[in-house]
N, C-alpha and C positions, 0 to 999 in steps of 0.2 A: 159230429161232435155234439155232448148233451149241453144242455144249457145247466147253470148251476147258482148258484146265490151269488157267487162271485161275478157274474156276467150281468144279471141281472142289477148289481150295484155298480158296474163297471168299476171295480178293482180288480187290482191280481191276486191269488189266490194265497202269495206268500205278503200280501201286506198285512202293514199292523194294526192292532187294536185301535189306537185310534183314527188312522186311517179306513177302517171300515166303520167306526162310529160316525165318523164324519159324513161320511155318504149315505148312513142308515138318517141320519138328522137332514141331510141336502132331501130324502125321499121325501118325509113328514112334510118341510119346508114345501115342496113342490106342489103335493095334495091336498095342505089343509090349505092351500090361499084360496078356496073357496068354501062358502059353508058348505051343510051336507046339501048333495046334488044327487036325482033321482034316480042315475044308476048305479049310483053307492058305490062307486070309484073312488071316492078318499077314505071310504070305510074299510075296503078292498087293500091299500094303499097302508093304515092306519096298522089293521090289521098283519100284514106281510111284514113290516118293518120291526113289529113289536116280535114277530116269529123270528125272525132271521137273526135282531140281535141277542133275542133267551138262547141263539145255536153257536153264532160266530164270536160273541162277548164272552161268551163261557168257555172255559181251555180245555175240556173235554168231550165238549160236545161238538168244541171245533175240530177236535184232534179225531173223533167220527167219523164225523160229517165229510174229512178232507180221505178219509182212510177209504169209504164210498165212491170218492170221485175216483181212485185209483182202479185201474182197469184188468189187475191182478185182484181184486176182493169181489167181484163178481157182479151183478146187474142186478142184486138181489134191492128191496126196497129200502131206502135209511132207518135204520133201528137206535133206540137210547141207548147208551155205553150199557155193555154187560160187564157184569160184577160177581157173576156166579148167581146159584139160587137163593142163596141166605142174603145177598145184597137185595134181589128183588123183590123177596119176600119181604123184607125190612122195610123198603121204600113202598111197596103197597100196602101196610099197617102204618107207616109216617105220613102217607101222602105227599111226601116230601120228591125229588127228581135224585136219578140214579144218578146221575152229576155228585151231588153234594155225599150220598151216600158211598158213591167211589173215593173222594175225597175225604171222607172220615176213615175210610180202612184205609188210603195208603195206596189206593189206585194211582198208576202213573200211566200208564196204559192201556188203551182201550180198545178193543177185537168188536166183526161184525161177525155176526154168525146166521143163518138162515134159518136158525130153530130157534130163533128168539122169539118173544111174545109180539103181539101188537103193538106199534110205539104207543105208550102213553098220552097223555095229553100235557103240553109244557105250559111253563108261564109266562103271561104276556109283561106286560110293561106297565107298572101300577102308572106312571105318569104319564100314560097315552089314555088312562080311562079318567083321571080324576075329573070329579064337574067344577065346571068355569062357573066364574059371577055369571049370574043372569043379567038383566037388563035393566032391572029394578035397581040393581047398588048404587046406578050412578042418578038415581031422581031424588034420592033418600032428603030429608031436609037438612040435614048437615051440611049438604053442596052449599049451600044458601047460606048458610054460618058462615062458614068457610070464606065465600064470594064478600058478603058483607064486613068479613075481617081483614081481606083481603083489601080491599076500597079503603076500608078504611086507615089500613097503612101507606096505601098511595096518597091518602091527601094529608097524612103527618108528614111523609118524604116529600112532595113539592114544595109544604110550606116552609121546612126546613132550608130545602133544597135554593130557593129564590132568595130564604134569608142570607145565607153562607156565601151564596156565588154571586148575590146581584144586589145585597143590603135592600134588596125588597121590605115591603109591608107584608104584611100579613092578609090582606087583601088582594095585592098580587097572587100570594100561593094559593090561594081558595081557587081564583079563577085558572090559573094553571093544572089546580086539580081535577077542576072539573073539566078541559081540554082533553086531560090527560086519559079520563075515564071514558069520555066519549070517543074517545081514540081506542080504548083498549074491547070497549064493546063491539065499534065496527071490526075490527082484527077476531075479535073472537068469533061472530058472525061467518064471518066470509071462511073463518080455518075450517070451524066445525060443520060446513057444509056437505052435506053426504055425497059420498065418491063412488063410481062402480067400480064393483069388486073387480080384479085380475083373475083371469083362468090361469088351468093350471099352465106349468110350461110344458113343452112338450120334448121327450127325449127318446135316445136309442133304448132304453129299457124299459118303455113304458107299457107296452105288451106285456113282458114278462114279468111284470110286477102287478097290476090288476086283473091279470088270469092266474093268480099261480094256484089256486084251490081246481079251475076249473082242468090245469092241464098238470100242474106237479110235477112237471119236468125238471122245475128247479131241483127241487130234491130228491132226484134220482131215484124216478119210481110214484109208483100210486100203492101205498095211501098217501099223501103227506100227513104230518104230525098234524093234532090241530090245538086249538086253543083252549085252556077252560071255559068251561059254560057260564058261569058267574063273571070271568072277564069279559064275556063276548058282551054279555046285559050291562056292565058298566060302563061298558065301550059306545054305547047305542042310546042309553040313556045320557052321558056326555057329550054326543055327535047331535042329539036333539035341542040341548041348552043350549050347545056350539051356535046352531041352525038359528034359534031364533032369537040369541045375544048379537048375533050379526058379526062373529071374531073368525077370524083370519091369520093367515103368518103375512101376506103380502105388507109387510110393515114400511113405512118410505124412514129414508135414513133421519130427515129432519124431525118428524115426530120425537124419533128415539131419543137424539142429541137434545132438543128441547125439555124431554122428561127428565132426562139427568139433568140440561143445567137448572131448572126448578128445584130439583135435591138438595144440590150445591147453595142456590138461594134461600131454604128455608134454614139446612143448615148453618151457612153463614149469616144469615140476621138475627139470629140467634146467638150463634157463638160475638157475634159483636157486639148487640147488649152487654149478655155478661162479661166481655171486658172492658165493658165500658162502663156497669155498675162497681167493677174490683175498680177501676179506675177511682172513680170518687170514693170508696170506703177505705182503701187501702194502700198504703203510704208506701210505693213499694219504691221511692227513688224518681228522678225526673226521666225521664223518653223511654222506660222500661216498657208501660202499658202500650206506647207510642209505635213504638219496634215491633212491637208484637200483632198489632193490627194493622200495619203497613201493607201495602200492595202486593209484598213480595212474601211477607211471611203469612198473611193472614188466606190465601187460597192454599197454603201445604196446608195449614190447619184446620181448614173445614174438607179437605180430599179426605186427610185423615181419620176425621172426625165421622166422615160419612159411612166409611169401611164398614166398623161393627152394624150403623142403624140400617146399611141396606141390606147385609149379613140377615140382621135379626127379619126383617122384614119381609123379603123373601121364602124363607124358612116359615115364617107364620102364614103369609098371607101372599105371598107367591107375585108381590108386584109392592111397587115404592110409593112412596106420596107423591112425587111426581110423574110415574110411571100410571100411574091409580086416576090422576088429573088426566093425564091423555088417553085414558084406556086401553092401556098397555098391561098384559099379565106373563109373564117369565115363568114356562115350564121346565123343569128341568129332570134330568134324569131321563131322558127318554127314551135311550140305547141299554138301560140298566135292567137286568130280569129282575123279576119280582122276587126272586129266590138268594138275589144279590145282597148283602147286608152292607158293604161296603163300595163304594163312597156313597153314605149316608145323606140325606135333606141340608143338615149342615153344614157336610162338609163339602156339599158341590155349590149352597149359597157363598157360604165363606169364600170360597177357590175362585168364585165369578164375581163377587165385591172387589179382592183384592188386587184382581187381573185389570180389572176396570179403572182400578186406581192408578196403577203401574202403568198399561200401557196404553188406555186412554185417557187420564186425566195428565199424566206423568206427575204422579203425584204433586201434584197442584204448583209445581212450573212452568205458569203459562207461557215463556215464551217456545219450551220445547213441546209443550200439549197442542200448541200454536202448531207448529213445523212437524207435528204426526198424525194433524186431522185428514191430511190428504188421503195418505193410505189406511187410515181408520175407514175415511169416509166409503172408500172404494170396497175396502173387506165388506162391510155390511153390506155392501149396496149388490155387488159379486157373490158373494159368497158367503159367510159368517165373520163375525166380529170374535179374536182372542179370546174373550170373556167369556162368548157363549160355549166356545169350544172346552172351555175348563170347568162352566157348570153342567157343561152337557144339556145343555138347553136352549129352547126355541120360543122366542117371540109372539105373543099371538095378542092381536089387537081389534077393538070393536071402533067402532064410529063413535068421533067423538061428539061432544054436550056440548051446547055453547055455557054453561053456568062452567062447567068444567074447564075449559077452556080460558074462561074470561078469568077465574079463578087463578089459572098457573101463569097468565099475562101479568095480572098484578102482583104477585108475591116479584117475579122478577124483577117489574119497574120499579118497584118500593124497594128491592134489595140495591138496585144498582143507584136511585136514587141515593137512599140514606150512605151509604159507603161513599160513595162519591164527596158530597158533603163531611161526612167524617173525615175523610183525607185529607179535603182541602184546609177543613179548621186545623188539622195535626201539623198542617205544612205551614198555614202560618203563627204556628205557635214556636217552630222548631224553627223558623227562619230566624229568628232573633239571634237563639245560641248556633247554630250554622254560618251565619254572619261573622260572631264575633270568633269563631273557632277558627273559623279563614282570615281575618284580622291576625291574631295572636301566629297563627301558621307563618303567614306571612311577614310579620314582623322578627321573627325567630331566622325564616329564609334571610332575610336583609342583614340580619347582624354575622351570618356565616359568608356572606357574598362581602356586602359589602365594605367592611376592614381592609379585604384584597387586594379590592379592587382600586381605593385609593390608600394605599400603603405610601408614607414619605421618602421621599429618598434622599439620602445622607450627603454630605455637600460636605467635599473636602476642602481646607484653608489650602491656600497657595503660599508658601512662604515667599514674605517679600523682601525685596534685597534693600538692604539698609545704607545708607549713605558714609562712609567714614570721615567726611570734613567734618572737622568743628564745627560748631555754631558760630557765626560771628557775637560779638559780644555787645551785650545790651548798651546802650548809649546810658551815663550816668544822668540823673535827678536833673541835677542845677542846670545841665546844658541848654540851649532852647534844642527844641525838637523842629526840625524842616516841616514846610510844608510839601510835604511830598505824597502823594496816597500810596499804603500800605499795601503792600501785594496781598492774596489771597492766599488765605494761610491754608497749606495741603494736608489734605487726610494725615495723623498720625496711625500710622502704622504698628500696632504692637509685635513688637519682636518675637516671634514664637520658634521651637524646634520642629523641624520640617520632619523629623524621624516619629517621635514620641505623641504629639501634640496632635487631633484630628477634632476638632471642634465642627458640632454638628448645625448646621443653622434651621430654626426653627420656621417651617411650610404652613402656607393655609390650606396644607390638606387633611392637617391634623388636628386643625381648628372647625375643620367643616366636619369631621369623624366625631369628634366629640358633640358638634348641634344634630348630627343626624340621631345619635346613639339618645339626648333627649329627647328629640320629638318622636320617636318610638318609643322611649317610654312614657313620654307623657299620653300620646295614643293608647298605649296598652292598657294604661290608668282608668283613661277614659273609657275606652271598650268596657273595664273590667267593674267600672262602677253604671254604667247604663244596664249592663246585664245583671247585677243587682237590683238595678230598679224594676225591670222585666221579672224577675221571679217574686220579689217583695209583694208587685201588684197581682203576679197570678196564684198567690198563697194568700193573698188577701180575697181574691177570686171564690176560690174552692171554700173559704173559712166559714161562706152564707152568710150568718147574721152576727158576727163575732166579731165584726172589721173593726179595727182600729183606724177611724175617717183620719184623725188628728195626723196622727204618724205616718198614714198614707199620703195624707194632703203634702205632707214636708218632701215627701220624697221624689212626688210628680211634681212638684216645684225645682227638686234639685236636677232632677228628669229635663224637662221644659231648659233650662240654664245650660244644660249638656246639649242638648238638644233642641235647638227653638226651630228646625225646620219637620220633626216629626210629627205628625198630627197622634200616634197613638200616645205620645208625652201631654201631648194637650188635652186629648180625649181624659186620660186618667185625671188629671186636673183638675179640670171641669167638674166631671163627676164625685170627686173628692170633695168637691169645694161644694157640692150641691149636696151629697147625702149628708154633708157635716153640717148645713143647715146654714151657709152661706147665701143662700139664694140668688140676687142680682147679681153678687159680687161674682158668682161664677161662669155670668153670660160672657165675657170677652173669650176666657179659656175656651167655651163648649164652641162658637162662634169659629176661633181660630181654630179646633178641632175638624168643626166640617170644609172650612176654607183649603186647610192643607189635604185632606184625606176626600174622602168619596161619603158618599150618604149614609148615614149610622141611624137606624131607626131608634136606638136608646139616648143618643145624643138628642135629637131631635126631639123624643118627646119628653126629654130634661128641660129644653127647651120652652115648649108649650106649657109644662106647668107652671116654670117662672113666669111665663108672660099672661099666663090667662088672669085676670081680674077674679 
């Protein structure tokens, strides 16, 4: 039995297009996890992969190639589709492949014949030759911009960070930053420490893929086709920068997942600023901005958001700002002949940005992005990841920098710091109207239940039987009156009709319905004028330097009266009674502010200016 391209990729011969892509990408994967090696075995490798898929990717040269293996067309050597002489004549003044030239006339089928000419030479795979960054890209001095902008968003987010979660000083955050830093260098240190390289793996067609020049038995017969002369020298000049860039496909899966979540983080510190600058310019209604950077919505809108930049990126520059931090470069197209026009740089960036988004980020619902890293994890780790298989593309990475490194350490703590922080201030800003939205809810519940539940019940009179004697008759005036004591004069009973007459007698349950029904609404009152005082002061907040103290002052008073166990009614207070130029008179407020509440660094140094001499 011959051996055939099929064999040598171990598929079967009726699989499909991308089922042999897949395997022509599992070959490259297998050979390039080392740089170039002296018996030019991944060149060997490089080379065979880029031949097989310009045969097997293309539907006529597959529909050849398969017509050779059949043992009715004879032993003769594999030839390029014939098209008659005016085809070949055409495509040797084109230079173009009798593939494409069959496809312009209308060829559907294609004959081997033994009087055909010499095969041609076909084309290789423009993205198995292009040249990689060299080694240089990543000393460049922008690393060091980068590093130092980097830093210096890590010590804006701890000092932040300590003020929001712990009413720290400012002095706390410095030295938390600098923890932080020296934390983030030893980690960079230790990641970027160079690793030895992985050989290749070794498998049942490995023979028949790094000899197939020397024996050709793949393709039924000697000669085999061979490659152009100008890919073979870009292919060699690329395998050289390969060599001494130190890049690799043996990628470990945490690298990978690392450079994307840095994407996510440059994207999302960014996309939070600006809605956090439309926050203060833009009057768009209260928890609008709120909702929109929330936990749940604010990760769909930076997956989103990421789509087109790692699209555009790709495309240009063939690796990510995060991916660029790890030295990580994404080839793609690697199964694609050169002769191919479609699917285009674009359109296999675009197809692997959007794949990524979908089925590894799950478009930015983390808890089901959660619950599919497992088998995310395992595809890459196994085999390939969705995304790659839709850019048609393979991973290749160099060792990484420690500037680099320490670089994509910080954009993430400073992302996850500052977020952190912004949540927590959004949550107690929305605790107030959350609070009283559950008040109000709940008081609405109590007027539906409880009516019900103590409904009065109606009390029938009992008709009483009336006496028919007389009365005896009153003793006259002038008599003496006896001394005798007067019996105890008995309930009169008014006569009622036992049929018609139902008189209902009045319960204290309907007395108690009525106090319940005020003290819900006088709570509602109250709810609904506290949270007046809550918006009054955080519109007086946003206003800058435009406060009305006066009218402020009235309100944290009327605040403080509603409220005398709240420390943020007193806080306002204080402060009111201080920026209005009360001064002493506002130490009991700011006093009772920190008594009730936790440490306010503005409180406090309100504080210190009233008392400093």
């Amino acid at each position: 039995m011959r051996n055939s391209l099929y064999d040598a990729l171990e598929v079967s011969p009726s699989a499909s297009t991308p089922t042999i892509q897949t395997a022509l990408r599992s070959v490259v994967r297998r050979f390039w996890s080392v740089p170039r090696d002296a018996s030019g075995d991944s060149e060997e490798a490089v080379r065979f992969a880029a031949l097989a898929g310009a045969i097997l990717v293309d539907r006529i040269r597959r529909k050849d190639y398969d017509a050779a293996l059949n043992p009715g067309v004879g032993a003769g050597p594999w030839r390029l589709p014939i098209g008659g002489s005016a085809a070949r004549d055409a495509a040797a003044e084109a230079g173009s492949t009798q593939s494409r030239i069959l496809a312009e006339n209308g060829g559907s089928v294609s004959q081997l014949s033994v009087e055909a000419s010499t095969p041609r030479s076909l084309p290789g795979v423009d993205a198995l030759a292009d040249p990689l960054a060299d080694g240089t890209a990543w000393s460049s001095p922008m690393v060091w911009l980068g590093l130092a902008t980097a830093l210096t968003l890590v010590v804006f987010a701890c000092v932040w960070f300590v003020a929001v979660w712990f009413q720290g000083s400012t002095a706390y955050g410095f030295v938390s930053a600098t923890a932080a830093i020296v934390a983030l260098m030893i980690a960079a240190f230790m990641l970027s420490r160079p690793k030895e390289a992985m050989g290749p793996a070794a498998g049942l067609s490995r023979l028949g893929i790094i000899k197939w020049r020397r024996e050709g038995s793949v393709f039924i017969g000697v000669p085999p086709p061979q490659h152009d002369t100008a890919w073979i020298f870009k292919l060699r000049l690329m395998e050289l920068t390969r060599s001494a860039a130190g890049f690799v496909t043996a990628t470990n899966v945490q690298r990978r997942l690392f450079a994307r979540i840095i994407d996510y983080a440059i994207v999302g510190i960014v996309l939070y600023a600006v809605l956090a600058l439309g926050d203060r310019l833009i009057d768009w209604g209260d928890g609008w901005f709120m909702l929109i950077r929330s936990p749940f919505a604010l990760p769909v809108l930076v997956v989103l958001a990421t789509i087109p930049l790692e699209a555009f990126s790709l495309k240009t520059f063939r690796t990510t700002p995060g991916k660029w931090l790890m030295g990580l470069v994404v080839v793609s197209g690697i199964t694609c002949p050169a002769d191919h026009r479609k699917p285009g740089t674009v359109q296999l960036a675009w197809a692997r940005a959007t794949r990524s988004a979908w089925a590894g980020a799950a478009v930015g619902i983390w808890p089901v992005a959660l619950f599919r890293l497992a088998s995310n994890w395992r595809d890459i780790r196994d085999r390939e990841a969705d995304w790659d298989a839709y850019g048609d593309s393979v991973v290749m990475a160099r060792p990484m920098a420690l500037t680099t490194v320490a670089t994509g350490l910080a954009v993430v703590l400073a992302t996850v710091l500052i977020l952190a922080s912004g949540w927590r201030r959004d949550y107690a800003a929305a605790w107030p109207h959350l609070a009283a939205w559950a008040a109000t809810s709940e008081s609405a519940l109590s007027r539906l239940v409880l009516p019900r539940a103590t409904e009065p019940v109606s009390v029938v009179a009992t008709p009483a039987v009336v006496s028919a004697e007389p009365a005896p008759p009153a003793p006259a005036m002038s008599e003496p009156t006896p001394s005798v004591p007067a019996p105890t004069p008995s309930p009169v009973v008014p006569k009622l009709d036992p049929v018609t007459v139902k008189p209902v007698a009045p319960t204290a349950a309907s007395g108690n319905d009525a106090q319940v029904d005020q003290q819900v609404s006088a709570a509602h009152a109250r709810r609904a004028r506290i949270d007046g005082y809550a918006r009054q002061v955080e519109s007086a907040r946003r206003s800058g330097g435009t406060v009305n103290y006066a009218s402020l002052q009235g309100s944290c008073q009327r605040w403080t009266v509603d409220q005398p166990g709240n420390a943020e009614a007193w806080r306002c207070l204080g402060l009111a009674q201080f920026q209005n130029g009360a001064g002493r008179d506002s130490l009991p407020a700011l006093r009772q502010s920190l008594k009730l509440g936790s440490k306010d660094p503005q409180v406090e140094d309100a504080i210190l200016r009233i008392l400093r001499p």
